[in-house]
C-alpha positions as CSV (number, residue, x, y, z in Angstrom):
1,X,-126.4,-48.7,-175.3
2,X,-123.6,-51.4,-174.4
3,X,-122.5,-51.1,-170.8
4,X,-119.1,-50.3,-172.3
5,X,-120.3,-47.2,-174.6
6,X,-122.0,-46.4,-170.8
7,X,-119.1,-46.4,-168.9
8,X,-116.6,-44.3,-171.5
9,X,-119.8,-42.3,-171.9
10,X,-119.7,-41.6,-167.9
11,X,-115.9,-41.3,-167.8
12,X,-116.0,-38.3,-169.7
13,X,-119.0,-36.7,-167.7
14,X,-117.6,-34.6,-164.6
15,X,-118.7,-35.1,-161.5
16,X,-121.4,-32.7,-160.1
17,X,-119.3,-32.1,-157.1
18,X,-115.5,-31.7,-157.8
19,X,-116.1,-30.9,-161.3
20,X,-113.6,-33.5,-162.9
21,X,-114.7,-36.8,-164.7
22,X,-114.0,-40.5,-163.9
23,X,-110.7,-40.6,-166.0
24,X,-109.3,-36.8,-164.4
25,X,-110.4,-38.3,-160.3
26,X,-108.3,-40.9,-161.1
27,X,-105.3,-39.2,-162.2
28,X,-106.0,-36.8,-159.3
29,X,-105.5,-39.4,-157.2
30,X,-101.7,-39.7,-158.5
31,X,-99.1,-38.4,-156.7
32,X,-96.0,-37.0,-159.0
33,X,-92.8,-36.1,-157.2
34,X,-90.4,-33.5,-159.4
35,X,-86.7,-33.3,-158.2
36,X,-84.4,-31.1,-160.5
37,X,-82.3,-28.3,-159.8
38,X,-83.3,-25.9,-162.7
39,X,-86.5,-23.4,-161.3
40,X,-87.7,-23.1,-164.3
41,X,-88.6,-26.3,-165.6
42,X,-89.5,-27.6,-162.4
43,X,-92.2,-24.6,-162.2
44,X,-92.7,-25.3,-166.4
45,X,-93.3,-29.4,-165.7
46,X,-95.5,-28.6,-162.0
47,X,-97.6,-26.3,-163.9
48,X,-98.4,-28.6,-166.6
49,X,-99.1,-31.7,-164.6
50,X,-101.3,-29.9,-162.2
51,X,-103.4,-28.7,-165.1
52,X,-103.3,-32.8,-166.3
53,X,-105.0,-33.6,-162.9
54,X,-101.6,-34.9,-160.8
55,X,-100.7,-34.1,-156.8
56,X,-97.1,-32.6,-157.7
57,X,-94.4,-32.3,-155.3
58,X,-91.5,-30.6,-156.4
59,X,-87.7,-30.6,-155.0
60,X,-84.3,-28.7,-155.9
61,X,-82.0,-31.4,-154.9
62,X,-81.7,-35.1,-154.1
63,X,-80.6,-34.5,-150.6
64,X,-83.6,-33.0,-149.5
65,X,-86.2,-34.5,-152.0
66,X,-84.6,-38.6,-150.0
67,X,-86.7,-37.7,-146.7
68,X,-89.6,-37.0,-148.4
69,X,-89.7,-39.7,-150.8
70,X,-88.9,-41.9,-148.5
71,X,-91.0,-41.1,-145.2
72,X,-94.1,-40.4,-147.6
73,X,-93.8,-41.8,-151.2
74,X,-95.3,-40.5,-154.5
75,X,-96.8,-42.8,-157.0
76,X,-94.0,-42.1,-159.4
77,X,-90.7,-39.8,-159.5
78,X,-88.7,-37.3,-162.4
79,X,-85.7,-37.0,-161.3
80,X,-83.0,-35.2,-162.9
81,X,-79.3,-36.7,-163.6
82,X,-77.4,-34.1,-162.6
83,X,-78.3,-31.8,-159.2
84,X,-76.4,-30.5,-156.8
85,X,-75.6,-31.8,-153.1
86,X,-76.8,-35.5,-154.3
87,X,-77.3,-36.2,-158.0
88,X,-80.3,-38.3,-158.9
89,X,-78.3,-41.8,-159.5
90,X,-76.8,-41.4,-156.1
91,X,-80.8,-40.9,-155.2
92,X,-82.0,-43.8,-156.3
93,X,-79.5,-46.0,-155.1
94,X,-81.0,-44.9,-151.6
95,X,-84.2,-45.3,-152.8
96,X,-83.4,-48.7,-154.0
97,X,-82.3,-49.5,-150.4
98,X,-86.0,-49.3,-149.3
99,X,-88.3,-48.2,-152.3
100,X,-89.4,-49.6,-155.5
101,X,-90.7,-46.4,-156.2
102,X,-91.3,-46.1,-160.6
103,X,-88.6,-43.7,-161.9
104,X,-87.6,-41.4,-164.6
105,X,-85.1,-39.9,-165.0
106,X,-84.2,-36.3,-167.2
107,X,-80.8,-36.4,-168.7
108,X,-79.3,-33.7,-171.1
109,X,-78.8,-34.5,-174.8
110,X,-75.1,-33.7,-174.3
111,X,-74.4,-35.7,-171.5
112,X,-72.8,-38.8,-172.2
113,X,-74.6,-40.7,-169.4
114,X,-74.5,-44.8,-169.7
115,X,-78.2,-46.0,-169.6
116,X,-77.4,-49.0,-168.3
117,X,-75.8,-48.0,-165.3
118,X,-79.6,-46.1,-164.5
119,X,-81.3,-48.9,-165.1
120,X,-79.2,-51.6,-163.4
121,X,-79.7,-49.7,-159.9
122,X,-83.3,-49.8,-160.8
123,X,-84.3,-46.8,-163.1
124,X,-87.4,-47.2,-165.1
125,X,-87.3,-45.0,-167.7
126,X,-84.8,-42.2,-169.0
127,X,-86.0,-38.6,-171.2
128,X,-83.8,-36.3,-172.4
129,X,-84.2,-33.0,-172.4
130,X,-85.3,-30.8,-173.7
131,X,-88.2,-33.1,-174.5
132,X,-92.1,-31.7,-174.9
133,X,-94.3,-32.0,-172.0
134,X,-96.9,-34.4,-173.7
135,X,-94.0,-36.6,-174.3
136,X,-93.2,-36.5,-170.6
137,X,-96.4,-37.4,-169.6
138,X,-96.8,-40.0,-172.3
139,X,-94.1,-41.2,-170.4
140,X,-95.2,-41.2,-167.1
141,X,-98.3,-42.5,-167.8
142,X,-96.6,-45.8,-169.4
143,X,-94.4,-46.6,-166.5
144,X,-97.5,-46.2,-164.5
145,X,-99.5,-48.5,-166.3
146,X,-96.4,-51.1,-166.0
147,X,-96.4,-50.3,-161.9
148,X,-100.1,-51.3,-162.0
149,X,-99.8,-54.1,-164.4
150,X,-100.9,-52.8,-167.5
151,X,-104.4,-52.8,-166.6
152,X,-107.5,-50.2,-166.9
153,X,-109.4,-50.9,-164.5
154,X,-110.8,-53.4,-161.7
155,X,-112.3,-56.1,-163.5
156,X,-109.3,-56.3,-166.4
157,X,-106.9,-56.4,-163.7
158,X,-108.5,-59.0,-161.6
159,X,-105.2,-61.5,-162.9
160,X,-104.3,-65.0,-160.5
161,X,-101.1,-64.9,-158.7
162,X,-98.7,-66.9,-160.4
163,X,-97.2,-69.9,-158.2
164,X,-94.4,-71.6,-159.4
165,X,-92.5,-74.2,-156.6
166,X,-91.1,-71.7,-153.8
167,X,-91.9,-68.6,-155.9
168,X,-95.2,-66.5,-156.0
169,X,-96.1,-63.2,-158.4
170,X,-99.4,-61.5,-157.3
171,X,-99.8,-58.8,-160.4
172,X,-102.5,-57.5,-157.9
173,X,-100.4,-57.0,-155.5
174,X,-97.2,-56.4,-157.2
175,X,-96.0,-58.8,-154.8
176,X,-93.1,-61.2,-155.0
177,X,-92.5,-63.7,-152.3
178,X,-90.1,-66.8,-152.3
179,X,-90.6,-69.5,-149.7
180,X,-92.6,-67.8,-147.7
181,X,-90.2,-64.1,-147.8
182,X,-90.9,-61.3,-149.5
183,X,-88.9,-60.2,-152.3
184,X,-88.7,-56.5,-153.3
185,X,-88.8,-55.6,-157.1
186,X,-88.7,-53.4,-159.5
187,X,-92.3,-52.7,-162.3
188,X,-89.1,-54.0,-164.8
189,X,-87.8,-57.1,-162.9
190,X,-91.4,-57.8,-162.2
191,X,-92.5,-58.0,-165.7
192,X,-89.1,-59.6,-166.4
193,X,-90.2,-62.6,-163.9
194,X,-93.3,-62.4,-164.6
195,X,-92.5,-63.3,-168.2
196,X,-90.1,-66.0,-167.1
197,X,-92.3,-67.7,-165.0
198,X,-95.5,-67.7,-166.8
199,X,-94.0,-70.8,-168.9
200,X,-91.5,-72.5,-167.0
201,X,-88.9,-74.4,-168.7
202,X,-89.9,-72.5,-172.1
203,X,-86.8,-70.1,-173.3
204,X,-87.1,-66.2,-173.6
205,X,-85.1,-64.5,-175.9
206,X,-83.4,-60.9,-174.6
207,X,-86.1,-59.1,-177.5
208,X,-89.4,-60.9,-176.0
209,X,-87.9,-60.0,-172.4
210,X,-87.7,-56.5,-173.8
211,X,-91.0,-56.1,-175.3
212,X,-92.9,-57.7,-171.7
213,X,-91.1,-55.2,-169.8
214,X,-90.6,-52.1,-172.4
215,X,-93.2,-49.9,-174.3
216,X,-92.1,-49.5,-177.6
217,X,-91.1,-46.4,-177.3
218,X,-88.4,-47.2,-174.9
219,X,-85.3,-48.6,-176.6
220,X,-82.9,-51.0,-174.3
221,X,-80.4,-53.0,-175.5
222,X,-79.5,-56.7,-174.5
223,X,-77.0,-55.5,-171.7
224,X,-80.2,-53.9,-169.9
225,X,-82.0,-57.5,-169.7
226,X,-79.0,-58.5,-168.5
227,X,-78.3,-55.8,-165.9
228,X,-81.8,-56.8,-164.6
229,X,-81.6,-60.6,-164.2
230,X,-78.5,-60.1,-162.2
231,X,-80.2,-57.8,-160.4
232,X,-82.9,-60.9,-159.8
233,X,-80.5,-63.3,-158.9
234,X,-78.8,-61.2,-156.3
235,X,-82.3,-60.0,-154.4
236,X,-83.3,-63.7,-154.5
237,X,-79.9,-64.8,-153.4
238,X,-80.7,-62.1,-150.2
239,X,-83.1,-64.7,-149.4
240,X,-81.6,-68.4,-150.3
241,X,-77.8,-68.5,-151.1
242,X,-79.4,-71.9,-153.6
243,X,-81.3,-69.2,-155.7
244,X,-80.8,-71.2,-159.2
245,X,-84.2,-70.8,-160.6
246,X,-83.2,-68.1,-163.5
247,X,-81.2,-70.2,-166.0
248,X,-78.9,-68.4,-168.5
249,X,-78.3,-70.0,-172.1
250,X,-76.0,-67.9,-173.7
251,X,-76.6,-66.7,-177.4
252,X,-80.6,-67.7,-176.4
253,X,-81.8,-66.3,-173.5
254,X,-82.9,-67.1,-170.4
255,X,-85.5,-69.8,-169.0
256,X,-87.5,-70.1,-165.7
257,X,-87.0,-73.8,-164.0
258,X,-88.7,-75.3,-161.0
């Protein structure tokens, strides 16, 4: 037996002691914060995430789920649009203050709520309800794989930082640094830059920018690429006022240069 059949073979087997398999300790392991005002699908979503093997944490409103979130983050975050007290886009622009903690956030069907204005403050995903659990956690499981760099496990993740002049990308890490000082991101600006700079001086069109950031079961349009490289500019900008490194050809795309 291949020592690939082996190991899916041994994913699947529980554990003598805790009782759950390789793939179950490892979701175990992740932390899932709800924040939505409406007790029953926070107890509805809780209950079904527990039984898929996640640590849930669940609040009623953004003003007292900030604290939390911030003093001891979750590995990901639902929040809902609208709460009481402190909606959820006023929550993640405080989170975005400190945090580049993955988001998603619930929005009703009859709400007309502008996407882009969620994901230019940093939002990584948007549902709307009333959506099926499985989608949910489809979901959820997606932005997480982006937040770890799309990778399964140790050895397939084992990727080289990419160095690039002033600017270094550590996929490991999910660590940006320019000159020497760290740069906060985004999972999506991440990808985003990471795409960028993997061939410098090459030009990326808004639809391949989309498809190294987005699953494709996430639609964005062109305004959200662009949302996010001005986002870019302006933390890199934080850091060196000569930030220029992110070139914009309009009706093409955009291009990393050194």
């Amino acid at each position: 037996m291949s020592r690939t059949v082996v190991e899916h073979h041994n994913a699947k087997r529980p554990d003598p002691v805790t009782g759950y398999t390789l793939v179950e300790k490892d979701r175990a392991m992740t932390t899932l914060a709800l924040v939505d005002d409406d007790e029953n699908i926070v107890a509805s979503l809780k209950m079904f995430f527990e039984a898929e093997g996640y640590n849930v944490r669940t609040y009623h409103d953004g003003e007292s789920a900030l604290p939390a979130l911030t003093e001891t983050p979750p590995d990901i975050a639902i929040l809902d649009v609208k709460m009481p007290k402190m909606d959820g886009m006023e929550l993640l622009r405080r989170l975005r203050q400190t945090s580049e903690l993955p988001v998603i956030f619930l929005t009703s069907k009859d709400e007309e709520i502008d996407e882009v204005i969620g994901f230019n403050i940093g939002a990584d995903d948007f549902v709307r309800k009333p959506c099926s659990n499985r989608l949910l956690a489809e979901r959820v499981k997606a932005v997480l794989r982006r937040a770890r760099g799309g990778v399964a496990g140790p050895e397939e993740g084992d990727h080289k930082p990419i160095v690039r002049g002033k600017l270094t990308l550590d996929p490991n890490r999910h660590a940006c640094t320019w000159d020497g000082h760290p740069v906060r991101l985004t999972v999506t600006e991440f990808l985003i830059l990471q795409a960028l700079a993997s061939r410098p001086g090459y030009v990326k069109s808004r639809d391949q920018l989309m498809d190294a950031a987005y699953d494709d079961q996430i639609y964005v349009d062109d305004r959200t690429i662009d949302s996010h490289i001005k986002r870019l500019r302006k933390k890199f900008r934080e850091v060196t006022d000569e930030f220029d490194a992110i070139e914009t050809l309009y009706g093409v795309g955009y291009r990393y240069t050194e």
